[in-house]
Phi, psi and omega in degrees: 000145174279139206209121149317117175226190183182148181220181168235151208056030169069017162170176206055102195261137156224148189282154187241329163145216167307091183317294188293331177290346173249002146311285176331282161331280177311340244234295216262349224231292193165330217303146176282327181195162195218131200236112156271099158248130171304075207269027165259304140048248182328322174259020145232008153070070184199141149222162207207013179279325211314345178282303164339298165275322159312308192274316173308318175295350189234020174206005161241067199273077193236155163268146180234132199258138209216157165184204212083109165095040207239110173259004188199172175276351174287320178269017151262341163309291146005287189298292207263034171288329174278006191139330190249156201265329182237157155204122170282136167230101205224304219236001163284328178287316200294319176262004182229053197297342153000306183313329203272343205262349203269299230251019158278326171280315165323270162299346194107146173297341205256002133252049193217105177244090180291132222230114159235118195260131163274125148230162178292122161265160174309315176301347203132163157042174220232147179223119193305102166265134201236166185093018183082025171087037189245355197200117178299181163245304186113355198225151191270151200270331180292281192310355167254031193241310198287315196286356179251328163279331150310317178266034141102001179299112165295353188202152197228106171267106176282134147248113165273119191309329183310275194307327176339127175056013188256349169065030141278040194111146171248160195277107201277352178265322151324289186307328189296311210302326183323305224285314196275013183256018185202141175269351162302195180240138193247125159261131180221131198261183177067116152132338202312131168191023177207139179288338172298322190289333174292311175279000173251016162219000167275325181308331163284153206260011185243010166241124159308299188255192095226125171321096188243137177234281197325331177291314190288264203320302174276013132084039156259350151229136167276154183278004191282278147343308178283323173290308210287348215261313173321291189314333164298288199276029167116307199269149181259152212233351200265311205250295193269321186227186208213161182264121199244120169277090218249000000 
């Protein structure tokens, strides 16, 4: 069985509960969209969602974008013969970036999501880690950011490992910086743990999205919650940007 899970940092996992009974929520709650990832995938060289996204896809009609382990145009084919509308891709482009422009000319661009997990370097700047954030790349995530919409990503999900689960903030200097080097749409994960932190990285008008899970997932915000507050302070949640349920 398959289990909604979360961690902090990109690791130490607890189960959160049902992946489809809480689509079905969030679904009914407002969400714009709804993102599955397989955050074992890569380090057992599997993807296991495709049952997962069949049963969801025929009780949720939203799009979903879904990823982890996904190496090839068979298993994106797969996924989205079932159901899914995207596939995030982070640690097969990092070693094949090629995969992202294969599987943009097949399907589009507009199912083509490059996954980039950001860490804070000492030095300065964010460096692309791949493996659920278990392995370096070597490569800077703005400039592998610029280089994945040249190869054909129509949409750049970031996630920061510092803040990942920790619910003090996601790293708004990390997105800006993403957001204003690329003309795709940035979706941006990790740290959401307040309706202020969703909305002080939605004011900027070059981030599309945002992801939220640990908030969600423990029912200390409802998307509900999030939307009417967005819609208070201003930002529209509705037209240019969206509530990502992750």
């Amino acid at each position: 069985m398959e289990h909604l899970i979360k961690g902090v940092h990109l690791e130490g996992w607890r189960k959160m509960g049902d992946p489809k009974e809480r689509a079905r929520q969030y679904y009914e709650q407002g969400a714009d969209e709804l993102l599955y990832m397989d955050v074992v995938a890569s380090l057992y060289d599997r993807n296991n969602l495709s049952s997962i996204v069949r049963n969801v896809a025929s009780e949720v009609f939203i799009p979903i974008t879904v990823g982890g382990g996904i190496r090839n145009l068979k298993a994106v084919h797969d996924l989205l013969a079932v159901g899914a509308d995207k596939v995030a891709i982070n640690t097969a482009a990092t070693i094949d970036p090629d995969i992202l422009r294969a599987i943009s000319d097949t399907y589009g661009s507009q199912a083509t999501v490059l996954s980039i997990e950001a860490k804070r370097q000492p030095a300065g700047g964010w460096e692309a880690m791949t493996d659920n954030g278990r392995n370096r790349s070597g490569r800077d995530v703005v400039k592998w950011a610029v280089e994945g919409q040249r190869l054909g990503a129509g949409e750049l999900l970031i996630t920061s490992i510092d803040q990942d689960g920790t619910g003090r903030g996601m790293d708004e200097n990390l997105i800006a910086t993403v957001a204003r080097e690329v003309d795709i749409p940035v979706i941006a994960s990790g740290g959401v743990g307040t309706v202020g932190h969703v909305i002080n990285v939605l004011q900027n008008p070059d981030v599309s999205a945002v992801a939220v899970a640990k908030t969600l997932h423990m029912n200390q915000l409802s998307i509900q919650d999030l939307k009417e507050s967005c819609v208070a302070a201003g930002v529209p949640v509705r037209s240019t940007q969206t509530m990502v349920a992750a």
